[in-house]
FIDOBA-932702 format. One line per field, with one value per residue (C-alpha): x, y, z; residue number from 1. Coordinates in steps of 0.1 Angstrom, whole numbers, plus 5000, padded with zeros to 4 digits. Last residue first. Example, Ala and Ser with C-alpha at 12.3 -4.5 7.8 and 13.67 -1.06 7.14 Angstrom:
residues 2
c1 = c(5137 / 5123)
c2 = c(4989 / 4955)
c3 = c(5071 / 5078)
nr = c(2 / 1)
end
This chain:
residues 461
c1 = c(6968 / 6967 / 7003 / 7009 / 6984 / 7002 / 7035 / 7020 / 7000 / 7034 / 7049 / 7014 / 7024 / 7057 / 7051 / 7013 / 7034 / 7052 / 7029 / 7005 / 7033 / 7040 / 7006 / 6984 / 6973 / 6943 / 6949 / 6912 / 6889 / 6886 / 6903 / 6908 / 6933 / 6906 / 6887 / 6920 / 6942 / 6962 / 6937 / 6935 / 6902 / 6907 / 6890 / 6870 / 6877 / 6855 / 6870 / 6842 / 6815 / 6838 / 6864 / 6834 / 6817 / 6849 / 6850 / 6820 / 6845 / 6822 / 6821 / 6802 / 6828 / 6821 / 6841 / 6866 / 6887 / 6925 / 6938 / 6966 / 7004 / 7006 / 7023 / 7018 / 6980 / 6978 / 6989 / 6974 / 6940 / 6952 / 6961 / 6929 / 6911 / 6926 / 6918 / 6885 / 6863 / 6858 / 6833 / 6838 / 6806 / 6801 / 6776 / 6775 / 6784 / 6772 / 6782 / 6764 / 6728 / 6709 / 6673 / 6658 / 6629 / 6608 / 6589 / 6554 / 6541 / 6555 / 6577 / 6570 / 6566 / 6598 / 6618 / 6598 / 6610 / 6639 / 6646 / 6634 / 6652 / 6690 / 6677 / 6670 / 6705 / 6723 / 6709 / 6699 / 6707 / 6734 / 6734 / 6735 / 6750 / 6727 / 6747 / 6730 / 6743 / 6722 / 6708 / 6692 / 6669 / 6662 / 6671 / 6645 / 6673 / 6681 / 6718 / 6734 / 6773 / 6797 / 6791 / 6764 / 6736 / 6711 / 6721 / 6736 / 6737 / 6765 / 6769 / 6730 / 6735 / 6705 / 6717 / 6714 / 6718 / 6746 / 6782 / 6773 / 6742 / 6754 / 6781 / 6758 / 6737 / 6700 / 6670 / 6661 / 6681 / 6707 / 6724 / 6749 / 6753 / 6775 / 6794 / 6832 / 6837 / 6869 / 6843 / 6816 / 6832 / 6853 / 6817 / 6806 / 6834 / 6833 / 6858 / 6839 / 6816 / 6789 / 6790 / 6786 / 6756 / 6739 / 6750 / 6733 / 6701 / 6698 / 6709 / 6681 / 6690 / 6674 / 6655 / 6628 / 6638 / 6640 / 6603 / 6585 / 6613 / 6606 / 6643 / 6640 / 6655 / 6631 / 6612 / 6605 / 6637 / 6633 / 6608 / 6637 / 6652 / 6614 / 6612 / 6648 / 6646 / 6610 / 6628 / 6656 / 6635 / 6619 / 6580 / 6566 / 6542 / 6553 / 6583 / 6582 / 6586 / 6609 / 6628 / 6641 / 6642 / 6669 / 6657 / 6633 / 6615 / 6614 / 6640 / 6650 / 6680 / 6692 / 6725 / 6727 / 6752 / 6737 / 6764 / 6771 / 6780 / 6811 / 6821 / 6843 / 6873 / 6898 / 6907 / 6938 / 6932 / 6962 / 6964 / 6926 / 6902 / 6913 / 6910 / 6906 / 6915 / 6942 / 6931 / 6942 / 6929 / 6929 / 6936 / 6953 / 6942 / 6943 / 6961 / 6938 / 6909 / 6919 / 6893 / 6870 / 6892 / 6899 / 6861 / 6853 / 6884 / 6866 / 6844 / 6863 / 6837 / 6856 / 6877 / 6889 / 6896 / 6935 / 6938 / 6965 / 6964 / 6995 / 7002 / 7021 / 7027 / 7032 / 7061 / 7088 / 7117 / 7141 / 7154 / 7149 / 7125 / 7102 / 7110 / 7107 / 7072 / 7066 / 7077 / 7053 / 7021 / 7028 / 7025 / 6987 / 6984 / 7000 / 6990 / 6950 / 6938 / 6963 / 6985 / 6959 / 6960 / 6991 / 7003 / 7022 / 7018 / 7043 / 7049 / 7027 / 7001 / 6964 / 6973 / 6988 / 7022 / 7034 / 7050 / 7047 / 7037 / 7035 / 7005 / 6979 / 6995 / 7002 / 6973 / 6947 / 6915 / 6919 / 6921 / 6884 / 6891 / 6919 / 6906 / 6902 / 6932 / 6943 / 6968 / 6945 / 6949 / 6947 / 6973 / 6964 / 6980 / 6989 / 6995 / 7021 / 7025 / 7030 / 7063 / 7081 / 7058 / 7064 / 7039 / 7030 / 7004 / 6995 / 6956 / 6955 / 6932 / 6897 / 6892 / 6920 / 6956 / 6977 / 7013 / 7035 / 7057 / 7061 / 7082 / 7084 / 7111 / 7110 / 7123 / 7101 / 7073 / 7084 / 7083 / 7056 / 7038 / 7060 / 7046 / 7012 / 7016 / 7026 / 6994 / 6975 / 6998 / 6991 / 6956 / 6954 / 6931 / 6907 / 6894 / 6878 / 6912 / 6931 / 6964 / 6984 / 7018 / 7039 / 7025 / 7044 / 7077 / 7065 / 7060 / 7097 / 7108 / 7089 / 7104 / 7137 / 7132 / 7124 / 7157 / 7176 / 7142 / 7125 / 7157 / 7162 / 7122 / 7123 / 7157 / 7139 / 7148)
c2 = c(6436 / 6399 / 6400 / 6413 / 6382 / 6360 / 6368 / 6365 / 6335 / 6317 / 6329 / 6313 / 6279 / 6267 / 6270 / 6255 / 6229 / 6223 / 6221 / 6199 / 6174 / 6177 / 6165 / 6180 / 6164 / 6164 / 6134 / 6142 / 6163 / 6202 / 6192 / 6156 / 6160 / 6139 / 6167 / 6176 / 6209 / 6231 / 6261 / 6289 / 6309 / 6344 / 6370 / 6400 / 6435 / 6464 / 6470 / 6469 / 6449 / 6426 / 6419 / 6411 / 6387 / 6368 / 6373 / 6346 / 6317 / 6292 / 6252 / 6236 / 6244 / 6253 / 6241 / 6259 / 6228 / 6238 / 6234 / 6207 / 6206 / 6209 / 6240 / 6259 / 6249 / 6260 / 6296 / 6299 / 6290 / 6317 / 6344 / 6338 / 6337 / 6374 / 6389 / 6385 / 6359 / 6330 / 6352 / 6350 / 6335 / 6345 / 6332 / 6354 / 6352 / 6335 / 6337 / 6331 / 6330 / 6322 / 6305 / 6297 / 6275 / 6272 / 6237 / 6221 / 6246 / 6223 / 6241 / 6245 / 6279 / 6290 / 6269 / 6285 / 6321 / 6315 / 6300 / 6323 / 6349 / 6329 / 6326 / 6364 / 6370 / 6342 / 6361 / 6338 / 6347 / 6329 / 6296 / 6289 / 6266 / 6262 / 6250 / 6238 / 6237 / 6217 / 6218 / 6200 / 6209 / 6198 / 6161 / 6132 / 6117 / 6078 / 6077 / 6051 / 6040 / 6064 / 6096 / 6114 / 6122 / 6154 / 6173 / 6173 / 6180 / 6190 / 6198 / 6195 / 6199 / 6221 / 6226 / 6250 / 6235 / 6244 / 6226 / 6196 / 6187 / 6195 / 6166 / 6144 / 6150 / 6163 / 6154 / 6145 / 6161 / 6139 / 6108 / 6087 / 6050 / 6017 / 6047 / 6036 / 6078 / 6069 / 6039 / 6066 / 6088 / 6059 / 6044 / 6083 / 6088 / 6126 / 6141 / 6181 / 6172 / 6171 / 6213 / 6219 / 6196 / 6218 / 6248 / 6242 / 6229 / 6262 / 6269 / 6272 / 6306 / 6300 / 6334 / 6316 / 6288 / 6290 / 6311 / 6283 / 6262 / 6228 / 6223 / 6194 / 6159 / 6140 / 6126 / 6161 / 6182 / 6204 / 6181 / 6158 / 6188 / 6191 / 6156 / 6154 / 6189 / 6172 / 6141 / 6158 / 6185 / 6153 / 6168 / 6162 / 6132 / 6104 / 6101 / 6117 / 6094 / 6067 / 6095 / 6111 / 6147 / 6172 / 6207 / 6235 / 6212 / 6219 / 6240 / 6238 / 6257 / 6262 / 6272 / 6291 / 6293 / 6309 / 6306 / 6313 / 6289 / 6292 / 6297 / 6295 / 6274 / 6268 / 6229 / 6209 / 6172 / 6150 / 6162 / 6159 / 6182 / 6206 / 6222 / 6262 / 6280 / 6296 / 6330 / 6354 / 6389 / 6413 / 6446 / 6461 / 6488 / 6473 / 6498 / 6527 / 6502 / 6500 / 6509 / 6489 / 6462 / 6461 / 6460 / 6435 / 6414 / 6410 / 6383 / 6365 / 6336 / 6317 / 6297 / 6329 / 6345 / 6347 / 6368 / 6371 / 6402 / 6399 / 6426 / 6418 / 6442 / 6422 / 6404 / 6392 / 6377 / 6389 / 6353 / 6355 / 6377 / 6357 / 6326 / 6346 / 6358 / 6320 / 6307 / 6334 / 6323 / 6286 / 6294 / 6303 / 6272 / 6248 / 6270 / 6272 / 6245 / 6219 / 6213 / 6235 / 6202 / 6177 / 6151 / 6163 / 6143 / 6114 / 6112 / 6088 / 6110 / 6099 / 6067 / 6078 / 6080 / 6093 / 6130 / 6144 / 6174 / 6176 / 6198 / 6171 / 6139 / 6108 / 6085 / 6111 / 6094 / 6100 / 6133 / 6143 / 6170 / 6189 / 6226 / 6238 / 6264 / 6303 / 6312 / 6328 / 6336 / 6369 / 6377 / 6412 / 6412 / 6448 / 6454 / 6476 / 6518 / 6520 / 6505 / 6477 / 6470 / 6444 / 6440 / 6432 / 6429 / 6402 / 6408 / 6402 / 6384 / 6400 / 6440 / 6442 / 6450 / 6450 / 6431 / 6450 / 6440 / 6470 / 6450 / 6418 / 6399 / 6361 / 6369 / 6393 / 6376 / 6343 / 6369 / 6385 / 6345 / 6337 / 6368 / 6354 / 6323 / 6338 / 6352 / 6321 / 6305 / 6331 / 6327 / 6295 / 6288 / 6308 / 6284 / 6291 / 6304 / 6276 / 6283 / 6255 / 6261 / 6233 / 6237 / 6273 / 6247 / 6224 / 6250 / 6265 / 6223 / 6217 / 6247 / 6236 / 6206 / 6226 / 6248 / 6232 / 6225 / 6259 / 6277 / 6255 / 6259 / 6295 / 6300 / 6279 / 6242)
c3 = c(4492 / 4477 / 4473 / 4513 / 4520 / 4501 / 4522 / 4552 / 4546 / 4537 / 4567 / 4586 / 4567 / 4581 / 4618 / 4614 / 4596 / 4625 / 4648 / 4628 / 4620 / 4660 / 4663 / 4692 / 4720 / 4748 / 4766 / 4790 / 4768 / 4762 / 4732 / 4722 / 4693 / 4673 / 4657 / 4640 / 4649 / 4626 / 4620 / 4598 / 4611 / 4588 / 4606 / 4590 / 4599 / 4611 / 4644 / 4671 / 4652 / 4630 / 4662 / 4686 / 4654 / 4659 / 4700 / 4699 / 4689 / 4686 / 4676 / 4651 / 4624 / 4588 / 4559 / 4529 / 4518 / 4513 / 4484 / 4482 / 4485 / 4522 / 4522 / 4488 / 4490 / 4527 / 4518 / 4484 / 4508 / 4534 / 4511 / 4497 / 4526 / 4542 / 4503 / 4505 / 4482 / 4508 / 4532 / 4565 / 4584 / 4625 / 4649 / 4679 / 4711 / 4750 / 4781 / 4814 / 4818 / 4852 / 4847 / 4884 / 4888 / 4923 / 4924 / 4928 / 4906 / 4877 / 4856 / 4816 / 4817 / 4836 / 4810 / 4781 / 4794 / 4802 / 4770 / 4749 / 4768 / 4758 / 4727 / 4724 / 4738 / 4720 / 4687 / 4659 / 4621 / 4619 / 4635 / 4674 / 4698 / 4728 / 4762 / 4795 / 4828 / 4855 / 4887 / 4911 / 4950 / 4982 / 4975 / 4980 / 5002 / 5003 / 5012 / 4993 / 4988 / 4979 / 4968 / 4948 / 4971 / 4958 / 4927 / 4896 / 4860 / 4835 / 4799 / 4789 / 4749 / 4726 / 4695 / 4662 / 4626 / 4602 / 4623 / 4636 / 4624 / 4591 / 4594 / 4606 / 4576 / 4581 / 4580 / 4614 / 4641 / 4660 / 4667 / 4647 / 4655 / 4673 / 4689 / 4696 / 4693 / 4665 / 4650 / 4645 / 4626 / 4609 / 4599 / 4588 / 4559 / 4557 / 4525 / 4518 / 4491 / 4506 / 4517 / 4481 / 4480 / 4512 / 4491 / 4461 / 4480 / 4500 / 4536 / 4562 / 4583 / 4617 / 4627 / 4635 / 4646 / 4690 / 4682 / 4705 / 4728 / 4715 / 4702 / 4672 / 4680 / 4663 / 4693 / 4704 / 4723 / 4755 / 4770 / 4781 / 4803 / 4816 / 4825 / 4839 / 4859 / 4876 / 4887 / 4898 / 4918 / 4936 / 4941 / 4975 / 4987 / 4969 / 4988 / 5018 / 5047 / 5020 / 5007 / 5040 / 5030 / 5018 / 5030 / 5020 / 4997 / 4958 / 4942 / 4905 / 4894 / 4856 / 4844 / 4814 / 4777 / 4743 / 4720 / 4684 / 4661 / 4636 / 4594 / 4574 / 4587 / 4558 / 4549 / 4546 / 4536 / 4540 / 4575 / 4580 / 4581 / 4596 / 4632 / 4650 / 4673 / 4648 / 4642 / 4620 / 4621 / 4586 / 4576 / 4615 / 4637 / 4673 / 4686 / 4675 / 4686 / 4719 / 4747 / 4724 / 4723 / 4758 / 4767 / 4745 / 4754 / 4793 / 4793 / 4768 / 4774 / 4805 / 4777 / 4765 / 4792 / 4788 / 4757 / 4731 / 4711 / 4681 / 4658 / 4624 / 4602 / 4567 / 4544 / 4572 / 4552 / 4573 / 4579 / 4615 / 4619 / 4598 / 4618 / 4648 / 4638 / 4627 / 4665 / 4677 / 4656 / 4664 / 4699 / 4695 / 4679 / 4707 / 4732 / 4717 / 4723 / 4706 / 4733 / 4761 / 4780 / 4774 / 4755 / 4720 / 4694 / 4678 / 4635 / 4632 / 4643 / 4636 / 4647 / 4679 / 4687 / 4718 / 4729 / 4765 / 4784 / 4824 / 4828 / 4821 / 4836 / 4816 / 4805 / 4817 / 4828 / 4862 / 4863 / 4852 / 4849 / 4830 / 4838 / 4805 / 4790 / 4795 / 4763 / 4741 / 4703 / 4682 / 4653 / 4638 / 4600 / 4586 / 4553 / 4543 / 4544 / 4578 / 4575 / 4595 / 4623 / 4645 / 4676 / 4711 / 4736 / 4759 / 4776 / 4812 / 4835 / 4842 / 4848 / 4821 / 4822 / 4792 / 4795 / 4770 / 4739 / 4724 / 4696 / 4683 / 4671 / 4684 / 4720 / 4731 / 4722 / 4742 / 4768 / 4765 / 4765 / 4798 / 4813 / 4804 / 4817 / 4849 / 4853 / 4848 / 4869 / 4899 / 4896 / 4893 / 4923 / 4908 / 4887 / 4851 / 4840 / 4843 / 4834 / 4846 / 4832 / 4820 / 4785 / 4788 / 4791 / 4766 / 4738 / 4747 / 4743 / 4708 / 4692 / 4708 / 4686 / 4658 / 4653 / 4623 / 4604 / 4610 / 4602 / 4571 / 4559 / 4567 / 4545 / 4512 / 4506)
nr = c(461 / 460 / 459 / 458 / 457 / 456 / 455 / 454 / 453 / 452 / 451 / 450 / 449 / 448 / 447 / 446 / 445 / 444 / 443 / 442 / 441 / 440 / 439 / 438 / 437 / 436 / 435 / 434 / 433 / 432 / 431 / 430 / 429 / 428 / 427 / 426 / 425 / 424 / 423 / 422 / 421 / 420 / 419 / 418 / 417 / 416 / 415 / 414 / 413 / 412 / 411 / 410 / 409 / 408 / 407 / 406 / 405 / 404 / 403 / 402 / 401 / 400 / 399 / 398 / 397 / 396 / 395 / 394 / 393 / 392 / 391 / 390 / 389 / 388 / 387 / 386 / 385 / 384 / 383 / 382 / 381 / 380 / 379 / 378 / 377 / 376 / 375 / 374 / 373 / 372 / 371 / 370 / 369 / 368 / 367 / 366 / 365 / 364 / 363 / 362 / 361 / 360 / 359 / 358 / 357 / 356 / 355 / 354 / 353 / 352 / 351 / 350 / 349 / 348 / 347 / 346 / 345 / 344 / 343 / 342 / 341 / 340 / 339 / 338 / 337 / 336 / 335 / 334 / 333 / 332 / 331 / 330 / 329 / 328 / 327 / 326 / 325 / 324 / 323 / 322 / 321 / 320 / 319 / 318 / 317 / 316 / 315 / 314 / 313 / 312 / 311 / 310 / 309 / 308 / 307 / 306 / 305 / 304 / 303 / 302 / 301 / 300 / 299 / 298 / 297 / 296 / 295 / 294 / 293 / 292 / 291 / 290 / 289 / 288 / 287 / 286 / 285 / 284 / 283 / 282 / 281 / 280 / 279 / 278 / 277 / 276 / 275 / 274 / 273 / 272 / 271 / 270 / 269 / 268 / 267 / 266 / 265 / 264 / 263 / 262 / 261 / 260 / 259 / 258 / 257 / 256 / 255 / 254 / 253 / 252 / 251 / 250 / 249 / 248 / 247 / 246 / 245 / 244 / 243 / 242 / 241 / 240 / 239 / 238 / 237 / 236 / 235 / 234 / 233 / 232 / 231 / 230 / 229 / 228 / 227 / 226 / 225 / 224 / 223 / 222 / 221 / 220 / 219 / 218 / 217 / 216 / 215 / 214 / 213 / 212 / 211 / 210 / 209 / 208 / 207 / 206 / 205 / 204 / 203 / 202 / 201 / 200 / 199 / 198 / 197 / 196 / 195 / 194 / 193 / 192 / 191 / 190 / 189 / 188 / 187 / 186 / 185 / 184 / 183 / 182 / 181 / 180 / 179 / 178 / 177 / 176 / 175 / 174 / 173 / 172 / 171 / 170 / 169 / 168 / 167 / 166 / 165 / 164 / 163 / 162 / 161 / 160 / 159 / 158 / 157 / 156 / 155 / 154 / 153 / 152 / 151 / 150 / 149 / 148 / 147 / 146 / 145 / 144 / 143 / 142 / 141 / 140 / 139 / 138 / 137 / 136 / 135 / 134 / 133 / 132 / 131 / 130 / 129 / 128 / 127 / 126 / 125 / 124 / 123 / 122 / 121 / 120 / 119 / 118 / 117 / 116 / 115 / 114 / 113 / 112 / 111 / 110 / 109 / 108 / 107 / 106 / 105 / 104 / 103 / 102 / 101 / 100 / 99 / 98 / 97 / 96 / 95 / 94 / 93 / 92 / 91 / 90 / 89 / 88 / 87 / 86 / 85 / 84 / 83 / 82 / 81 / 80 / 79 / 78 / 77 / 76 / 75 / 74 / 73 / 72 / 71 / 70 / 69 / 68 / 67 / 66 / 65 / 64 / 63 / 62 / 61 / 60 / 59 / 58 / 57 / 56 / 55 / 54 / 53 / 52 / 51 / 50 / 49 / 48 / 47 / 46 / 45 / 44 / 43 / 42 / 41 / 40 / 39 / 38 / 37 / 36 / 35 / 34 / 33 / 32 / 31 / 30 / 29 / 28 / 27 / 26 / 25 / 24 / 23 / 22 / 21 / 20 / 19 / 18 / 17 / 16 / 15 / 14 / 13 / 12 / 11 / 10 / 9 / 8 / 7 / 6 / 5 / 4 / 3 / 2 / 1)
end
């Protein structure tokens, strides 16, 4: 067994206890009630830092929540590897659907890990991963077997749309100077089937309004007579897709890049068996654009998702109100070529249009980013696929995700470099859902593997 394998081995289950006590920490980012947590999860983060090897460690302000700095560079002459991850999670809501609660981590069995997972929310996404990255440096450290620079940025917006990492990274590219960024907010395949993420949707991310009377109303003197905005956002929500599940909004495709034959087969071959897809969700059958795969659905074609909607009387018992007004949050992933901020116009736009003049619409965007594909003949996937293959045995599948990371095209614009997306997780780890968890076979080999990238990459270089 090689020297990271002992040290990992004879020092994992306080691995597992440092992870639980930042796990401990609520940092919400999207509610400002954790503040303070969110704040003292990123001392904890320098800290942790501090402690596995790195140097310069520094807490960087931001007109948003911090930025944790820190690096290790042996000699200017080698490669340098820029580690980026976030350490703010999802609120946990809804509560009641947690087995055990959210901020007070645990390990069970689950099918999918024998082996036990870690309970808790920001397990797999991204503390669980990011952590990974600082338990390696210290495995490096360790047993001075550290191949590259390393440089680590870890962010706590990300899960409020890295509002403010663009303006720190342009602010600090000198600092940021590195050969490659690796990123592990991402999954795999399967744990007997490693796999490379490739490629990610963009974003295009609003809330709508619709307004009707200047007050709740008594339903049964006024109905019929005024519009019910949750009538009207349903009907024009529904008149966002046709009966085949294609977008309506006029130019939404036309900069949609349509993959060819050859690669739609190459993509096939990746290991998909579509009854356990559906068994794992308890859906009785797939849904979504016609002709296509479900697994190109989810990860090649663009979407339109409602994520929330609301409006007039939801508690107990009935109050019959034709409600002054409803609104909803709506996400479009995107595909390269689109651009969230055209989308995000096109949609205004046809939303406006296709409002009754019974009512007052409002279109407000939030965040959105870029879709990003790395290409699978640099040096940074290489590394990564002899990586994985010395580690689990197996090459690694390269796939694309459905989800977005819109700071990966950020890093390629501002700082020229391409980003290697080696994830740990599996789609079943429940992220940004209630008992989120993350296998300890996954931390652990996450652990053992980003060495290995390290010292590929430093070959590849």
């Amino acid at each position: 067994m090689s020297s990271q394998k002992n040290y990992i081995e004879q020092n994992k289950e306080r691995f597992v206890e440092e992870l639980f006590d930042l796990l401990r920490i609520p940092s919400i980012s999207a509610d400002s009630a954790y503040k303070n947590d969110v704040l003292k999860t990123a001392e904890a983060v320098a800290n942790s830092l501090k402690k596995a090897g790195a140097e310069a460690v520094e807490i960087c302000e931001t007109p948003g929540y911090p930025i944790v700095y820190g690096e290790r560079i042996l000699d200017p002459n080698l490669p340098t590897v820029l580690v980026y991850g976030h350490y703010d999670v999802q609120p946990p809501d809804p509560m009641e659907l947690w087995t055990t609660k959210p901020f007070d981590p645990v390990i069970r069995k689950t099918d999918k890990h024998p082996d036990g997972a870690i309970f808790a929310r920001g397990a797999c996404d991204d503390k669980g991963q990011m952590f990974m990255h600082v338990k390696a440096l210290e495995v490096m450290t360790q047993t001075n077997t550290l191949a590259c620079n390393v440089k680590f940025m870890i962010e706590g917006e990300e899960e409020v749309g890295s509002e403010n990492l663009g303006w720190f990274v342009k602010r600090n590219k000198e600092k940021l100077a590195a050969d490659v960024i690796l990123i592990s907010d991402t999954g795999m395949i399967a744990n007997d089937t490693p796999s490379i993420t490739t490629g990610l949707r963009g974003l295009s991310y609003v809330e709508v309004k619709v307004t009707g009377p200047n007050r709740d109303l008594h339903s049964g003197l006024y109905g019929g007579a005024v519009a019910n905005p949750i009538n009207v956002l349903s009907k024009m929500i529904a008149s966002l897709q046709d009966d085949n599940l294609h977008i309506t909004i006029p130019g939404f495709y036309a900069d949609v890049q349509e993959l060819s034959e050859v690669e739609r087969e190459a993509m096939a071959e990746a290991p998909f068996n579509l009854d356990h897809y559906k068994k794992a969700l308890d859906l009785s059958d797939v849904h979504g654009e016609l002709g296509y795969s479900t697994p190109e659905r989810a990860s090649i074609r663009p979407t339109l998702d409602v994520n929330g909607i609301w409006g007039g009387y939801t508690g107990e018992g009935a109050k019959t109100v034709i409600p002054s007004w409803a609104k909803a949050k709506i996400s479009m992933r995107l595909v390269p070529h689109q651009d969230p901020e055209k989308i995000t116009q096109l949609f205004k736009e046809h939303f406006e249009s296709i409002a009754p003049k019974s009512v007052k619409v409002e279109v407000t965007p939030h965040h959105g980013g870029l879709p990003y594909v790395s290409p699978t003949d640099n040096p940074g996937y290489k590394a990564a696929s002899k990586a994985m293959e010395e580690s689990f045995g197996k090459t690694p599948v390269p796939v694309r995700s459905g989800g977005s990371i819109p700071i990966v095209a950020l890093f390629e614009q501002e700082l020229g470099l391409k980003s290697i997306l080696m994830g740990f997780g599996l789609d079943s780890d429940a992220i940004h859902s209630p008992n989120e968890h993350y296998g300890l076979f996954n931390y652990y080999k996450g652990i053992e593997t980003i060495p290995l990238f390290f010292k590929h990459f430093a070959q590849e270089m």
